[in-house]
C-alpha positions in Angstrom: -6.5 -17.1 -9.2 -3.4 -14.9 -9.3 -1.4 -14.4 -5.9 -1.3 -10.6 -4.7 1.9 -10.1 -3.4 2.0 -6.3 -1.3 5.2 -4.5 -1.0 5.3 -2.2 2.3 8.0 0.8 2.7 8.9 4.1 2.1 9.9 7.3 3.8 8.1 10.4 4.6 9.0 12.1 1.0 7.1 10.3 -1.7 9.3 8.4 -4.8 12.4 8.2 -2.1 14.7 5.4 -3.2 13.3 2.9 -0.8 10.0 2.9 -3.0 11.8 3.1 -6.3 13.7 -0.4 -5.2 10.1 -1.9 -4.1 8.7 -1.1 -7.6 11.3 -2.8 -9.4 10.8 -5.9 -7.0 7.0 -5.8 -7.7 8.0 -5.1 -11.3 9.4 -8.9 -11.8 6.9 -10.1 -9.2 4.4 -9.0 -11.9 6.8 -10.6 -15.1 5.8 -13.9 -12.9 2.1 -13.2 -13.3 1.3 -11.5 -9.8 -1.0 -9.0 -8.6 1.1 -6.2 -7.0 0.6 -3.6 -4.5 2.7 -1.1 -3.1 2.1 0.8 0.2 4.8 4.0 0.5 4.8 6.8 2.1 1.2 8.2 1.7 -0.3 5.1 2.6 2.1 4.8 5.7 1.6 7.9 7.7 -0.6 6.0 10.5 -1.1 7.2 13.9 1.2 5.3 16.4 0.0 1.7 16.8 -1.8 2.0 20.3 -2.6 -2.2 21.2 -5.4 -0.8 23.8 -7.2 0.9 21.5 -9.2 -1.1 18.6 -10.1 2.3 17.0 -8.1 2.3 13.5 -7.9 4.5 11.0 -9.1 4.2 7.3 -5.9 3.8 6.5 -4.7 1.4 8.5 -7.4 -1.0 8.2 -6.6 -0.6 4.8 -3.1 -2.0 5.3 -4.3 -4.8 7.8 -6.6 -5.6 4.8 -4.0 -5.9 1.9 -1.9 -7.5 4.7 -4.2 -10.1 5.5 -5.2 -10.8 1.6 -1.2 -11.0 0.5 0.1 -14.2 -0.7 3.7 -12.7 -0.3 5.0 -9.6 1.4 8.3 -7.2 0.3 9.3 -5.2 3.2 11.9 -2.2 2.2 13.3 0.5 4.8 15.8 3.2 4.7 18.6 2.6 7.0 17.6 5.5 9.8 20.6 4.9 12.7 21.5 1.7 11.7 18.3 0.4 11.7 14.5 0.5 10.6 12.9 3.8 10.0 10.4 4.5 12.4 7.5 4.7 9.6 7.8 1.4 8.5 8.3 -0.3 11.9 4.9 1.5 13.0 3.5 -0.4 9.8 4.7 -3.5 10.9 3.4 -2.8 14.3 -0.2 -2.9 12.6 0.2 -6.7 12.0 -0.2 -7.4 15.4 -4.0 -6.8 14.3 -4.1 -10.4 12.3 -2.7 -12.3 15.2 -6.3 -14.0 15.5 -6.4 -14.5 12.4 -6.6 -18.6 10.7 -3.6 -17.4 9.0 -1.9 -15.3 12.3 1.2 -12.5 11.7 3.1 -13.5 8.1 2.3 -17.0 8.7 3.1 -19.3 5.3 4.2 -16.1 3.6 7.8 -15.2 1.9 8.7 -11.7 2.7 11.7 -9.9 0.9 13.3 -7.5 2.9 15.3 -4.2 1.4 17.4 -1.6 3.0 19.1 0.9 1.5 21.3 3.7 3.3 24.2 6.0 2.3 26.5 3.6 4.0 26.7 -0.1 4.6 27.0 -0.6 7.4 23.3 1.2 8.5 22.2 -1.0 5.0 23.2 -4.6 6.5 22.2 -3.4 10.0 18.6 -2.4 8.9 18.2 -5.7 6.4 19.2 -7.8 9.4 16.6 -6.2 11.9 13.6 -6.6 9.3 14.7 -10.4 8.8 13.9 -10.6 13.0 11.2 -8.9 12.5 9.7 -11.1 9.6 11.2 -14.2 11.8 9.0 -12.5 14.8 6.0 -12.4 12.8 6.2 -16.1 11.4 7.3 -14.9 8.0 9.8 -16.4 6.0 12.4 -14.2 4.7 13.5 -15.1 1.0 17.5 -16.7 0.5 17.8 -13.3 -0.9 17.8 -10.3 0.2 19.2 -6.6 -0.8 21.1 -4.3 1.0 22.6 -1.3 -0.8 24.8 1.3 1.0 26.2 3.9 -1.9 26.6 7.6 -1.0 26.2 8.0 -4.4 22.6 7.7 -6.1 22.1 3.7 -7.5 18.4 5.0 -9.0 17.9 7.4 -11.9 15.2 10.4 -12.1 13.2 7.5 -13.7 13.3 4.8 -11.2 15.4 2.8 -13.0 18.7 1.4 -11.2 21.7 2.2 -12.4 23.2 -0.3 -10.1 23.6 -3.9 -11.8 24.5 -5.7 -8.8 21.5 -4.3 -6.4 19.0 -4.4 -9.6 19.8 -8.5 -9.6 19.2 -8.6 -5.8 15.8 -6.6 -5.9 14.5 -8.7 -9.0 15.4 -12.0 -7.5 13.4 -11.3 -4.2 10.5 -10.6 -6.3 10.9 -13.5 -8.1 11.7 -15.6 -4.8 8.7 -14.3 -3.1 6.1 -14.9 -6.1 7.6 -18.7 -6.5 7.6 -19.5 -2.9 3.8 -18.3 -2.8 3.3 -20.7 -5.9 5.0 -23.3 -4.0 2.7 -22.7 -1.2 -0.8 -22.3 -2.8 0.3 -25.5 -4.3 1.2 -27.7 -1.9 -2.0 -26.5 0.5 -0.7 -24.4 3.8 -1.5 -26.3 6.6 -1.9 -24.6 10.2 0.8 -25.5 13.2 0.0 -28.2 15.5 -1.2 -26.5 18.9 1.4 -28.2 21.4 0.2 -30.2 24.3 
């Protein structure tokens, strides 16, 4: 059985860069023989997680599904303010849905995390708060992960990245995340201990 591995991002204008650096991720996640998904900005325009209310859209039970099915995540977010874009936070808020689940949160999962801004300092800022974030969730984020800050375009009209440095970064997370979910499905994830 191949692993699925689901790449969440985006930003309210469809083929931004954010998505174009989560294809190329899912791109080698796929060389390693992967399923991929990607969830961008169509499939991210969710009404504001409410916790009170179990009502959920189609759409978001759609990404609670794919969620809950993934082997390995990639996370990617624009650097809005220095941090994550209020789209893709709302996404992540929608996990809180699987926290009943066998397998609760990101729980034995690699997740890759992207961020890309027009400067760096929003880029490392934003890649830093979705590592909390995947630590929050029980994730665990991959030795790599890509920040790119260039006021100047790294992606052509294509999708392809001009950039050699943050094309090696987003092609070793997808490589990280498929081989840590091999690693995983190998070795048999067993659930925590429930402490005393």
């Amino acid at each position: 059985m191949s692993l699925f591995i689901l790449a969440i991002g985006g930003t309210t204008r469809p083929n931004s860069s954010i998505e174009k650096a989560l294809t190329i991720s899912l791109a080698a996640a796929a060389r390693e023989g992967a399923e991929t998904q990607l969830l961008g900005a169509a499939d991210l325009a969710l009404p504001h997680y409410a916790p009170e209310n179990p009502e959920r859209t189609p759409e978001a039970q759609r990404l609670v599904t794919l969620v809950r099915r993934a082997d390995g995540l990639i996370i990617g977010s624009p650097g809005y303010h220095g941090t994550i874009s209020g789209l893709v936070k709302n996404a992540l808020d929608y996990v809180e849905d699987l926290s009943k689940d066998e397998r609760p949160y990101f729980s034995d999962r690699a997740v890759g995390c992207v961020a890309i801004s027009y400067g760096w300092q929003a880029a490392v800022n934003t890649l830093s708060a979705l590592r909390v974030v995947v630590h929050a969730l029980r994730g665990w984020p991959t030795p790599m992960g890509a920040a790119a800050g260039s006021p100047t375009p790294i992606f052509d009209a294509e999708g392809n990245c001009v950039d050699a440095s943050t094309a090696f970064q987003l092609e070793t997370i997808g490589h990280q995340v498929v081989e840590f979910a091999r690693l995983r499905r190998l070795l048999g994830a067993s659930p925590p201990t429930p402490s005393p």
